[in-house]
Every structure is written in structure tokens, then in C-alpha cells.
PDB file of N, CA, C and O in Angstrom, chain B, residues numbered from 101:
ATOM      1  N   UNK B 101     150.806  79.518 -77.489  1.00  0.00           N
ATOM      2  CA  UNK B 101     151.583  78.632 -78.326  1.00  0.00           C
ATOM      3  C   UNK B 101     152.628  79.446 -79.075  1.00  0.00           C
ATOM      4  O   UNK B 101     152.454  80.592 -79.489  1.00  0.00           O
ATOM      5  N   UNK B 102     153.673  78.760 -79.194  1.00  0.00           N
ATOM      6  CA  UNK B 102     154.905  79.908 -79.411  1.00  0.00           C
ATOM      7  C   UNK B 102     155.223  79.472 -81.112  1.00  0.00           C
ATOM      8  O   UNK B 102     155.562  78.338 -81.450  1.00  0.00           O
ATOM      9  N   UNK B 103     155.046  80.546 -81.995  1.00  0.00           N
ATOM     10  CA  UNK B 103     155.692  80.334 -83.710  1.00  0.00           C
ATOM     11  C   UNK B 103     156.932  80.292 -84.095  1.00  0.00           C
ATOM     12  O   UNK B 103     157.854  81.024 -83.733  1.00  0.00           O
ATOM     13  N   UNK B 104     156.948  79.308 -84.937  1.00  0.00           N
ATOM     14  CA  UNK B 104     158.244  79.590 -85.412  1.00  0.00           C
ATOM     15  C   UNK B 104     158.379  79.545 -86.429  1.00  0.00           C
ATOM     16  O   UNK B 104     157.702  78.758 -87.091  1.00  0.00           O
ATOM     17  N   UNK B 105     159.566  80.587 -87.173  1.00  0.00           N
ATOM     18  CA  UNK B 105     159.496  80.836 -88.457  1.00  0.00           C
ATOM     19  C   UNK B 105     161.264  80.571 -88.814  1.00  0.00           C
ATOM     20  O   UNK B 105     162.094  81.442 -88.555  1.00  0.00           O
ATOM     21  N   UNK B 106     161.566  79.478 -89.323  1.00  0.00           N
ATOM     22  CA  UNK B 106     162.449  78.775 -90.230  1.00  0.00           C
ATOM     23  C   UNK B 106     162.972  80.130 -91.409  1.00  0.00           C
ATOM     24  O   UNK B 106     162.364  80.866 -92.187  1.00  0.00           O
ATOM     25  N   UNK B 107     164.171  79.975 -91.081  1.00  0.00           N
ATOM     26  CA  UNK B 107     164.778  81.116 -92.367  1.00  0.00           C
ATOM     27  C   UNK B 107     166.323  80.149 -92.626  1.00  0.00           C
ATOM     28  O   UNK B 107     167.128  79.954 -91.716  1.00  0.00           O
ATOM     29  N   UNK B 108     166.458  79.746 -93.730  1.00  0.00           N
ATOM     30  CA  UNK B 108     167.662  79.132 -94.388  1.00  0.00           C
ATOM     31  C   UNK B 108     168.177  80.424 -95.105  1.00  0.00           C
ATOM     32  O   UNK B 108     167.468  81.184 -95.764  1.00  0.00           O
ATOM     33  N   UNK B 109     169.386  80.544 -94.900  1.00  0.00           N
ATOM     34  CA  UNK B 109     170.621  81.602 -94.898  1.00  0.00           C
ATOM     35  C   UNK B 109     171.727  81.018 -95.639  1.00  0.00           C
ATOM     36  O   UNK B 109     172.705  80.648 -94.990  1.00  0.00           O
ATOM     37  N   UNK B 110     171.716  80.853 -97.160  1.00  0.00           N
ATOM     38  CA  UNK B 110     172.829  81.238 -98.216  1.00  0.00           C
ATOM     39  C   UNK B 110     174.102  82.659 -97.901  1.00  0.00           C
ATOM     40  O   UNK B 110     173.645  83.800 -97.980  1.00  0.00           O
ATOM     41  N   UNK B 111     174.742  82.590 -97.759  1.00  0.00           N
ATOM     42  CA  UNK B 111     175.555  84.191 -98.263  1.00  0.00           C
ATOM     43  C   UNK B 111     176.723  83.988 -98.147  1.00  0.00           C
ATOM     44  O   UNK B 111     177.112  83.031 -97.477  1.00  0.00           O
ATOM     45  N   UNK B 112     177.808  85.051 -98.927  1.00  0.00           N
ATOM     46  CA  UNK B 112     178.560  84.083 -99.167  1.00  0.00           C
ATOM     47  C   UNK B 112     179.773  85.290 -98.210  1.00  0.00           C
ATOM     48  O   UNK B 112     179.722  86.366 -98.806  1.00  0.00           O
ATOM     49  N   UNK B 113     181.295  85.435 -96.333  1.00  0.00           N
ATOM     50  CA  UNK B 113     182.277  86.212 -95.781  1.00  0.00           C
ATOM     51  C   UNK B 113     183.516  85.272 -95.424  1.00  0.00           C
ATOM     52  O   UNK B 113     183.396  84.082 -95.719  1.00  0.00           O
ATOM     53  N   UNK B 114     184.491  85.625 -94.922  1.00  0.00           N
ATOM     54  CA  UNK B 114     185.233  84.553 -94.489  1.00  0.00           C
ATOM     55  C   UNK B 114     185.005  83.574 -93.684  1.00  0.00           C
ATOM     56  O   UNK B 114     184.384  83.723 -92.631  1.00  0.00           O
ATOM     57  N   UNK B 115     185.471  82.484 -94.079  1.00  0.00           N
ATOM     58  CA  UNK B 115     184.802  81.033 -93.270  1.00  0.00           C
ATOM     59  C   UNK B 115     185.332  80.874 -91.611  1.00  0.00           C
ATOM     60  O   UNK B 115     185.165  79.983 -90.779  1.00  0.00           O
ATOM     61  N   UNK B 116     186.224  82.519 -91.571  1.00  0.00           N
ATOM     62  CA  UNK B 116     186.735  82.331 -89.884  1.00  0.00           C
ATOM     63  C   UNK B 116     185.718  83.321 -89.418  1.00  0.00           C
ATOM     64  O   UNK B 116     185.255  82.606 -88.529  1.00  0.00           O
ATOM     65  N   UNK B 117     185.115  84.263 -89.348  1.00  0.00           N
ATOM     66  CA  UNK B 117     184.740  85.404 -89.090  1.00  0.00           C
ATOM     67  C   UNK B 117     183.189  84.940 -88.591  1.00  0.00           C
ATOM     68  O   UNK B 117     182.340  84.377 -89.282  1.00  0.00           O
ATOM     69  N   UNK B 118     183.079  85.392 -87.042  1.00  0.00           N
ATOM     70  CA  UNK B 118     182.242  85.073 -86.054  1.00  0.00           C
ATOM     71  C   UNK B 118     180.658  85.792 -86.390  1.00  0.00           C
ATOM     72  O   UNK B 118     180.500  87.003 -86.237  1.00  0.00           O
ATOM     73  N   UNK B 119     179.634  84.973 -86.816  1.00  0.00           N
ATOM     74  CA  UNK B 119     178.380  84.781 -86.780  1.00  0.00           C
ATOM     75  C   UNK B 119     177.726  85.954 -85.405  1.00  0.00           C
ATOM     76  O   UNK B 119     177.728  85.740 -84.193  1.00  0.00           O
ATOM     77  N   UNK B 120     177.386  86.776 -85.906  1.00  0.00           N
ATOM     78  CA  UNK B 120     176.940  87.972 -84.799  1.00  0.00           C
ATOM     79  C   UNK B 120     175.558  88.777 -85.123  1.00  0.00           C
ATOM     80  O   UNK B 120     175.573  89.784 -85.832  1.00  0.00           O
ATOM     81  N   UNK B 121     174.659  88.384 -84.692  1.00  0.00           N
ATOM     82  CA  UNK B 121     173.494  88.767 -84.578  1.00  0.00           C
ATOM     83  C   UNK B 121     172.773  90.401 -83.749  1.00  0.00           C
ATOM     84  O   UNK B 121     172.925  90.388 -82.527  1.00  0.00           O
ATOM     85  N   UNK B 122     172.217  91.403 -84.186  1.00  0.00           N
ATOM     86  CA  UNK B 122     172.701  92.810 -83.720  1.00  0.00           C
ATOM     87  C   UNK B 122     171.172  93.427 -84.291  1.00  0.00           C
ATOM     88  O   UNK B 122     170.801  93.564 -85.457  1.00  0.00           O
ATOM     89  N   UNK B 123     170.455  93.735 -83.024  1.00  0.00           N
ATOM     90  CA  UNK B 123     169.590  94.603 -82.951  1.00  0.00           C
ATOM     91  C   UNK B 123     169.342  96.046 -82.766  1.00  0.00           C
ATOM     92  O   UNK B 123     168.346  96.732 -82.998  1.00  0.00           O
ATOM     93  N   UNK B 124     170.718  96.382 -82.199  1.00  0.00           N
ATOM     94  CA  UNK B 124     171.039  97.772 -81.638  1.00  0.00           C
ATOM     95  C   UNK B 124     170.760  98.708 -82.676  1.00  0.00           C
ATOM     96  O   UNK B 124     171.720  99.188 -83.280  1.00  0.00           O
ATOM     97  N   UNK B 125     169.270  99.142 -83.068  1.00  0.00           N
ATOM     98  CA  UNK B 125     169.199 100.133 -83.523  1.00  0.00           C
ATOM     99  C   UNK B 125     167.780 100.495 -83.696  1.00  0.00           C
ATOM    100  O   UNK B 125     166.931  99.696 -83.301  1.00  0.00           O
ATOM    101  N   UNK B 126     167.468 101.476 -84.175  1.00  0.00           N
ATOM    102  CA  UNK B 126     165.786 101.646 -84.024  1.00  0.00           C
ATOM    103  C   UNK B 126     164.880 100.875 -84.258  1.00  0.00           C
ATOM    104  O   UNK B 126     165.291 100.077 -85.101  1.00  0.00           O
ATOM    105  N   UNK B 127     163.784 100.646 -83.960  1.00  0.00           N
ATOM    106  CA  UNK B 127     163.318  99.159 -83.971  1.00  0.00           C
ATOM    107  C   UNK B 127     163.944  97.801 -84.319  1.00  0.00           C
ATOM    108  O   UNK B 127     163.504  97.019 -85.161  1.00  0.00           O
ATOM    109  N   UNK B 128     164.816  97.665 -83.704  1.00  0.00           N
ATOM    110  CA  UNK B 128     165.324  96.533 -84.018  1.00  0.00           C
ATOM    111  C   UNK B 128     164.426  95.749 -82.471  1.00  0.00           C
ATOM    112  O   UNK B 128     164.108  96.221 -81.379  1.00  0.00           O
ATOM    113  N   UNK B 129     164.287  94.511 -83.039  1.00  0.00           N
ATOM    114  CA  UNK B 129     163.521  93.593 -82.111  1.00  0.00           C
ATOM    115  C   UNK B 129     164.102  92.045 -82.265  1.00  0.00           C
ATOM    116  O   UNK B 129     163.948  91.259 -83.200  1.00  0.00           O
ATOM    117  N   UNK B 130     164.808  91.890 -81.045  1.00  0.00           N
ATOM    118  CA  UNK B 130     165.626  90.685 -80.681  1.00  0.00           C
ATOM    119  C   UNK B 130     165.930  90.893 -78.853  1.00  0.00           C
ATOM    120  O   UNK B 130     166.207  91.758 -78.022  1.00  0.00           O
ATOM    121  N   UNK B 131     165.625  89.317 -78.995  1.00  0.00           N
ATOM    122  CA  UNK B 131     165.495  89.382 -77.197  1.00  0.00           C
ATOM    123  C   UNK B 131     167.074  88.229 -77.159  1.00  0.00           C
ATOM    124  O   UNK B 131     167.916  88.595 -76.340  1.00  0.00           O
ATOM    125  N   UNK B 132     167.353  87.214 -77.811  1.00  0.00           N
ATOM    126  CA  UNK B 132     167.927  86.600 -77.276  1.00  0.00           C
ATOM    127  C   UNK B 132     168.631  85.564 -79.260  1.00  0.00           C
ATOM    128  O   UNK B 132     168.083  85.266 -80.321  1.00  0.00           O
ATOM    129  N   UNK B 133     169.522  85.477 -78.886  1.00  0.00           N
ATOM    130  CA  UNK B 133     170.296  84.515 -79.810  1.00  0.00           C
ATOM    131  C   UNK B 133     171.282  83.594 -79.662  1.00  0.00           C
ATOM    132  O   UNK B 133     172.441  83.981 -79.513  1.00  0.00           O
ATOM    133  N   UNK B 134     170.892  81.923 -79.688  1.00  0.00           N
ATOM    134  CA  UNK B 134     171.674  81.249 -79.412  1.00  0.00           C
ATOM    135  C   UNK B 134     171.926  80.355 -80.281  1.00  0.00           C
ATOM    136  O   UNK B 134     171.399  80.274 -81.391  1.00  0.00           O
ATOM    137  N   UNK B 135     172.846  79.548 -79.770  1.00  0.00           N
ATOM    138  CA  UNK B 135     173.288  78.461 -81.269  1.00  0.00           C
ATOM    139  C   UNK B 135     173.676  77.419 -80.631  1.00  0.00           C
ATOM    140  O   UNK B 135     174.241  77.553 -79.546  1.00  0.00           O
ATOM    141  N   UNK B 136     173.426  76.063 -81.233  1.00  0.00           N
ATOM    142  CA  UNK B 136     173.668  74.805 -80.519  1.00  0.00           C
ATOM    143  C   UNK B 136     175.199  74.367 -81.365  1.00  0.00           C
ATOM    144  O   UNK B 136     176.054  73.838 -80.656  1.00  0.00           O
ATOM    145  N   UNK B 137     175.475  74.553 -82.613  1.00  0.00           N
ATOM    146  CA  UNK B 137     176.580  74.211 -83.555  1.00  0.00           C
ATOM    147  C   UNK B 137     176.524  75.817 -84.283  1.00  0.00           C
ATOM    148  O   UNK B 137     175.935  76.897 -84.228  1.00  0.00           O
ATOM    149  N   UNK B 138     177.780  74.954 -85.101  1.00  0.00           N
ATOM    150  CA  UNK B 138     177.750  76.132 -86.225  1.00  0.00           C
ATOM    151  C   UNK B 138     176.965  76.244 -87.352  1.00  0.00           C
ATOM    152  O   UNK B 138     177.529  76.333 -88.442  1.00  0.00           O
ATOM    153  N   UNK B 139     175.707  76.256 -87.279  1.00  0.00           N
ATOM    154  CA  UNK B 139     174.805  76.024 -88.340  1.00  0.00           C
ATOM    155  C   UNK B 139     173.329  76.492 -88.014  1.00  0.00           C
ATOM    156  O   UNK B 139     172.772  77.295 -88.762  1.00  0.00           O
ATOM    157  N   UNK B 140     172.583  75.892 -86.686  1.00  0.00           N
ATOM    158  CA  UNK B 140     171.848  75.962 -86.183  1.00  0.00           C
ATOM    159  C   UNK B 140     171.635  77.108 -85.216  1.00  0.00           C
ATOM    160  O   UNK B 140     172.175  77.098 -84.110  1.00  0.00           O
ATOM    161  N   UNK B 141     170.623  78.387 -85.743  1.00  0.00           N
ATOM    162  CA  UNK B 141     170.744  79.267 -84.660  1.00  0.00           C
ATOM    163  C   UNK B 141     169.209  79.721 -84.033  1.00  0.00           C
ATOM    164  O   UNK B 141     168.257  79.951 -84.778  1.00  0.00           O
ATOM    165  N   UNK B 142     169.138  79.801 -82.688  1.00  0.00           N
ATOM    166  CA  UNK B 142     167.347  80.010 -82.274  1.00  0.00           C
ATOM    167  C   UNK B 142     167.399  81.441 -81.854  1.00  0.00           C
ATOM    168  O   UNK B 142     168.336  81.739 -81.113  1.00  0.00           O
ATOM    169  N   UNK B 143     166.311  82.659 -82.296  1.00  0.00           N
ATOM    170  CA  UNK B 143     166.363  84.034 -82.413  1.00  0.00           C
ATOM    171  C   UNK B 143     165.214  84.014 -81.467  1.00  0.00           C
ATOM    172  O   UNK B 143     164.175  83.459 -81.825  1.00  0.00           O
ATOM    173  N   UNK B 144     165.311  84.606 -80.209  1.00  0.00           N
ATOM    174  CA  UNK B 144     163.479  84.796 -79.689  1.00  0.00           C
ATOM    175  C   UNK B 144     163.592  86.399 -79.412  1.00  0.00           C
ATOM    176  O   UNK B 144     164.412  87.041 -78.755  1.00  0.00           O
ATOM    177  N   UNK B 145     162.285  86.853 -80.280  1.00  0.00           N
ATOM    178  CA  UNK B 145     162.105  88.592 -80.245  1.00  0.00           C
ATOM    179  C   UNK B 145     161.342  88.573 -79.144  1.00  0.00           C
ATOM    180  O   UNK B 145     160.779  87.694 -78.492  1.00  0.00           O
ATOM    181  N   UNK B 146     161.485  90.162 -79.057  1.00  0.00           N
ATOM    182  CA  UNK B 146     160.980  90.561 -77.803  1.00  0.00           C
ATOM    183  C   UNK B 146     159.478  90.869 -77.958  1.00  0.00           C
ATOM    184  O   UNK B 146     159.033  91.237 -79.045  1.00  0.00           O
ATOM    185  N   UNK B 147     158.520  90.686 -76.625  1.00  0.00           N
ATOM    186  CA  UNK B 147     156.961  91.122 -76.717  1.00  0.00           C
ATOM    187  C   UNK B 147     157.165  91.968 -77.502  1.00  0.00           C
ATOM    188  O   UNK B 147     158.243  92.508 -77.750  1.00  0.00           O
ATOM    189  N   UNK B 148     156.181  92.154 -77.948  1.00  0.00           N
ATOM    190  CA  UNK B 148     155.336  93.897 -78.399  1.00  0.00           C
ATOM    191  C   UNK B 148     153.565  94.096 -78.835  1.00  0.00           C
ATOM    192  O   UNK B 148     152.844  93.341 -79.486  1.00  0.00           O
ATOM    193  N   UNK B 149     153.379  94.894 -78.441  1.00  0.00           N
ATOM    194  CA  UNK B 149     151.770  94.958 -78.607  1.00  0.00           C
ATOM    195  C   UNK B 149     151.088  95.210 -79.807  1.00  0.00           C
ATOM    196  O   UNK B 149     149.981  95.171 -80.344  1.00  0.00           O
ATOM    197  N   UNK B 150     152.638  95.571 -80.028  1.00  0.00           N
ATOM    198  CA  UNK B 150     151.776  95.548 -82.258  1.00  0.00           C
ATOM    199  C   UNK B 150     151.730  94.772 -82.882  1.00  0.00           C
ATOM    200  O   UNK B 150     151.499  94.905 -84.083  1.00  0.00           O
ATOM    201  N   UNK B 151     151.975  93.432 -82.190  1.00  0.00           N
ATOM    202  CA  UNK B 151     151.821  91.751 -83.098  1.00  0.00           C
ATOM    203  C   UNK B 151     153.247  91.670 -83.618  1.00  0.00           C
ATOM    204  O   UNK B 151     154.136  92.519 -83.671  1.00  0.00           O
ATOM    205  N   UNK B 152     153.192  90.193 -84.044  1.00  0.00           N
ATOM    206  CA  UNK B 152     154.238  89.269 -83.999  1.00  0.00           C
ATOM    207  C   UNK B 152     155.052  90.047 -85.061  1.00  0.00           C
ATOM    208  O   UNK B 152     154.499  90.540 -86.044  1.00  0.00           O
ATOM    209  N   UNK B 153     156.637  90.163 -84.793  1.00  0.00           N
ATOM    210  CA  UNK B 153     157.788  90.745 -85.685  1.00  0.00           C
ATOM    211  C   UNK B 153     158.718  90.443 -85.701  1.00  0.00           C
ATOM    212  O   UNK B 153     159.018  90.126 -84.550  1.00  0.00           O
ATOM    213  N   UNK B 154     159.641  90.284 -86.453  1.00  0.00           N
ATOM    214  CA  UNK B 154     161.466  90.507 -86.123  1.00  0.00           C
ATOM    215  C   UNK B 154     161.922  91.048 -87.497  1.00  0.00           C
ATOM    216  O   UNK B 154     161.651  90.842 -88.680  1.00  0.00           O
ATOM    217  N   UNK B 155     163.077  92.159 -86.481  1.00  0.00           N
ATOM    218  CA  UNK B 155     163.627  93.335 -87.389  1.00  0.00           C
ATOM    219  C   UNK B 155     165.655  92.834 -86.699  1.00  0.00           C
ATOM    220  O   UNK B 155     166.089  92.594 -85.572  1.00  0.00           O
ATOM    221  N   UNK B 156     166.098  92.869 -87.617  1.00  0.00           N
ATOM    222  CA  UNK B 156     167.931  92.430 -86.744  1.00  0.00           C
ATOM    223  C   UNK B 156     168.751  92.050 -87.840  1.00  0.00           C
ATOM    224  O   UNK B 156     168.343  91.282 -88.711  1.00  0.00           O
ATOM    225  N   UNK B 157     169.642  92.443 -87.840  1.00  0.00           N
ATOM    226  CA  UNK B 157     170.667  91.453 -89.122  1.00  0.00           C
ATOM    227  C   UNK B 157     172.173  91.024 -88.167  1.00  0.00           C
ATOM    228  O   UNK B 157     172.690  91.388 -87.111  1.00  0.00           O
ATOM    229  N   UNK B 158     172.503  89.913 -89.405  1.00  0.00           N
ATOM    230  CA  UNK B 158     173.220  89.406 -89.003  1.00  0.00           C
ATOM    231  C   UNK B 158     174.652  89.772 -89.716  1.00  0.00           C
ATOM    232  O   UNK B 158     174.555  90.531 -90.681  1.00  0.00           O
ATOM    233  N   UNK B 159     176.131  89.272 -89.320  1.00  0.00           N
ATOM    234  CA  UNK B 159     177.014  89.873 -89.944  1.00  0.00           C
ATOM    235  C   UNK B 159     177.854  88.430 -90.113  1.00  0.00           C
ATOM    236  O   UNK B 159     177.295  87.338 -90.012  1.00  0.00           O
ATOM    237  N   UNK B 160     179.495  88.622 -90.425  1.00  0.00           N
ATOM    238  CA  UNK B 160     180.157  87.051 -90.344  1.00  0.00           C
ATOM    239  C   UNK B 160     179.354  86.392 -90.873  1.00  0.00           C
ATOM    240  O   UNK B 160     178.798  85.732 -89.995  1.00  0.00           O
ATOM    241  N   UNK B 161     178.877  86.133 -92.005  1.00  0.00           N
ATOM    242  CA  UNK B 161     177.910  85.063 -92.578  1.00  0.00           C
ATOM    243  C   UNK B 161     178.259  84.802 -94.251  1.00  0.00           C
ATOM    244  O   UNK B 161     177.652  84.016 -94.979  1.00  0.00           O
ATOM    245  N   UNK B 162     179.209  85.534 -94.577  1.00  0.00           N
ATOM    246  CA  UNK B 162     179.726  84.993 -95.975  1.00  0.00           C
ATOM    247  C   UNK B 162     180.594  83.876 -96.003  1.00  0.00           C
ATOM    248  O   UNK B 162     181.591  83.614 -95.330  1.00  0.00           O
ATOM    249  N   UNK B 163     179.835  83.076 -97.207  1.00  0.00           N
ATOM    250  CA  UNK B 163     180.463  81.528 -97.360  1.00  0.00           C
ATOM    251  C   UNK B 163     180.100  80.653 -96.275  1.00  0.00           C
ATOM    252  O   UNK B 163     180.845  79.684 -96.129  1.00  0.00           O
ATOM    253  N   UNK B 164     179.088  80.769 -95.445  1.00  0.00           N
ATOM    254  CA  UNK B 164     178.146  80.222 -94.584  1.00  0.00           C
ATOM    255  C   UNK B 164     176.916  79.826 -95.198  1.00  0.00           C
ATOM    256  O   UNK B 164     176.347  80.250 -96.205  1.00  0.00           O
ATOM    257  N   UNK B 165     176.614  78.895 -94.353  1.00  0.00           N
ATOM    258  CA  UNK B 165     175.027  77.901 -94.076  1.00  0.00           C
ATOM    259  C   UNK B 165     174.626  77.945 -92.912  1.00  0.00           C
ATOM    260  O   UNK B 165     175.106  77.261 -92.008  1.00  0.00           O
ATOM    261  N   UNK B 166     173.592  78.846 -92.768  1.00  0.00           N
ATOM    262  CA  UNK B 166     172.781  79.106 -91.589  1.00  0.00           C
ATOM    263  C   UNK B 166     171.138  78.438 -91.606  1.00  0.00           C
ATOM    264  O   UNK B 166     170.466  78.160 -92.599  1.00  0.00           O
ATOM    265  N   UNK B 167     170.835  78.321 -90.406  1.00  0.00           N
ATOM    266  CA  UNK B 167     169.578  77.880 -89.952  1.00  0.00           C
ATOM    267  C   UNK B 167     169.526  78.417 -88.979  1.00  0.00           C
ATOM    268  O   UNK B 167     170.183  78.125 -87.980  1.00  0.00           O
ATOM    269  N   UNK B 168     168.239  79.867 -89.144  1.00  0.00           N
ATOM    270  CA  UNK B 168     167.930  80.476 -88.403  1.00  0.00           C
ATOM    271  C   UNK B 168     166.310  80.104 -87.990  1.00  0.00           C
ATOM    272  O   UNK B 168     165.450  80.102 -88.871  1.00  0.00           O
ATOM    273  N   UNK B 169     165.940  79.755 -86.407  1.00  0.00           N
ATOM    274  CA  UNK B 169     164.604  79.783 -86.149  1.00  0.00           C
ATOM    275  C   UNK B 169     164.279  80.754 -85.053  1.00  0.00           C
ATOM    276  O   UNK B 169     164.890  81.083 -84.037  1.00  0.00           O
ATOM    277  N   UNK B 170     162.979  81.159 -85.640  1.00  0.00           N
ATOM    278  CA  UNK B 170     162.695  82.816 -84.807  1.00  0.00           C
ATOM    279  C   UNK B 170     161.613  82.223 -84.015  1.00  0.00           C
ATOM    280  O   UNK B 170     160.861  81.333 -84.412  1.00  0.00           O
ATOM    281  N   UNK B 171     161.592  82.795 -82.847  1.00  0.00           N
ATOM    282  CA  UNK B 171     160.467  82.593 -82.140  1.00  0.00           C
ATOM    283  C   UNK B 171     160.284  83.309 -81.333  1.00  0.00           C
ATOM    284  O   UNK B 171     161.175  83.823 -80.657  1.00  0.00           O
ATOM    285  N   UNK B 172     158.812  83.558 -81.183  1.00  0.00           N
ATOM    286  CA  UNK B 172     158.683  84.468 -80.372  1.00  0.00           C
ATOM    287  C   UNK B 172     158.390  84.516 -78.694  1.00  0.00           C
ATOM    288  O   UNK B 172     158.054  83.561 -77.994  1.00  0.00           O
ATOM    289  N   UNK B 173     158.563  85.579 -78.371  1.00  0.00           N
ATOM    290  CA  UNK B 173     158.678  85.516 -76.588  1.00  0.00           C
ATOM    291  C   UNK B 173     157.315  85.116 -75.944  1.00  0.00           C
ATOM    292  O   UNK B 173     157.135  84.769 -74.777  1.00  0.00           O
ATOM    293  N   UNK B 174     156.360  85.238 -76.972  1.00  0.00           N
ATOM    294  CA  UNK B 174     155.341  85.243 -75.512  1.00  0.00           C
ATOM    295  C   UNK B 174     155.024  84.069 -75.482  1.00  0.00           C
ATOM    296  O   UNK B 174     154.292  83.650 -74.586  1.00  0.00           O
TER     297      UNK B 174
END
């Protein structure tokens, strides 16, 4: 059965500047990020054997309203 964990995202960048989600770095854990609108975004991390996580930030998000839901891969 797959979890999901709801994160509402206040913060305040320019209202043109593209919503970019970025794992690239030591443990960072993100398998996939998509978005249906500009508001709504679904995060699924990658397996791992050390139990359920997510490590990633996001950028382009000042003066935004986000809805982020994480879920996981397995």
C-alpha cells in the first residue's frame, strides 16, 4: 500500500520563475516529479532499504502556493 504525505508550501520568488524540483546531491532521494496544474505537484522517492524517506528541495517557489504529495515507490 503506497503513503502519502501531503506538504502545503507557503514561500514567497517571482511569480514567472519555473517550479524545479532537484535531488542531485548526496542523499538526495527523488525518483520522479510531476504536476497536473500549477499548484498541484506528485513527488515519488526512490526504494531504499532503510525505510520510508524523502530528502530534495525545491527552487522557483517564491510568491507561490504549492501542493506537494510524496509517495513512495514501492
Amino acid at each position: 500500500m503506497k503513503k502519502i504525505l501531503s506538504i502545503l508550501i507557503i514561500v514567497t520568488t517571482s511569480a514567472l520563475a519555473q517550479v524545479t524540483f532537484d535531488a542531485n546531491f548526496e542523499s538526495g532521494n527523488i525518483n520522479t516529479a510531476t504536476t497536473t496544474d500549477s499548484i498541484n505537484y506528485e513527488v515519488t522517492t526512490r526504494e531504499d532499504i532503510g525505510g520510508r524517506w524523502f530528502y530534495f528541495r525545491i527552487s522557483g517557489v517564491l510568491n507561490k502556493y504549492l501542493r506537494v504529495h510524496v509517495t513512495n515507490s514501492d
